[in-house]
C-alpha positions, 0 to 999 in steps of 0.5 A: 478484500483480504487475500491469502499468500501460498506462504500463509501471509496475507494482505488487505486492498481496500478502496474508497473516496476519501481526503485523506493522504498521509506524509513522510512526516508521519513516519512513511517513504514518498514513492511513485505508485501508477505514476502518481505519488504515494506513501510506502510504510514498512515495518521490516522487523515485523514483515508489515508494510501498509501502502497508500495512494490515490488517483483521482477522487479514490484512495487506496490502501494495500497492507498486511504480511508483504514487503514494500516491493511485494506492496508496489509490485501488487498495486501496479498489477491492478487493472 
């Protein structure tokens, strides 16, 4: 799902079952996200930032035209 911001920014959520999970290894910041661990990358230069986690069996991935603070704050919003 693609989502719109009052400013024309605009970020991405997507969902979905997958093994994947990604490490600080590859460039990210470990954070905690719904009280599971997570991967924050941004791109401050840019104003991009990709957020990823996973509960359970599903992963989740917010990104696009948002801070990381912006990322975490969306995905703790979720119901």
């Amino acid at each position: 799902e693609r989502y719109g911001l009052p400013d024309g920014r605009s970020f991405t959520f997507a969902q979905g079952r997958t093994a994947v999970n990604l490490t600080p290894e590859e460039g990210g910041e470990s954070v905690t996200v719904r009280g599971v661990p997570g991967m924050l990358y941004e791109d401050v230069e840019n104003g991009r930032t990709l957020l990823n986690w996973s509960e359970g069996e599903i992963q989740y991935w917010i990104g696009g035209d948002l801070t990381g603070e912006e990322a975490l704050a969306i995905a703790e919003s979720l119901q």
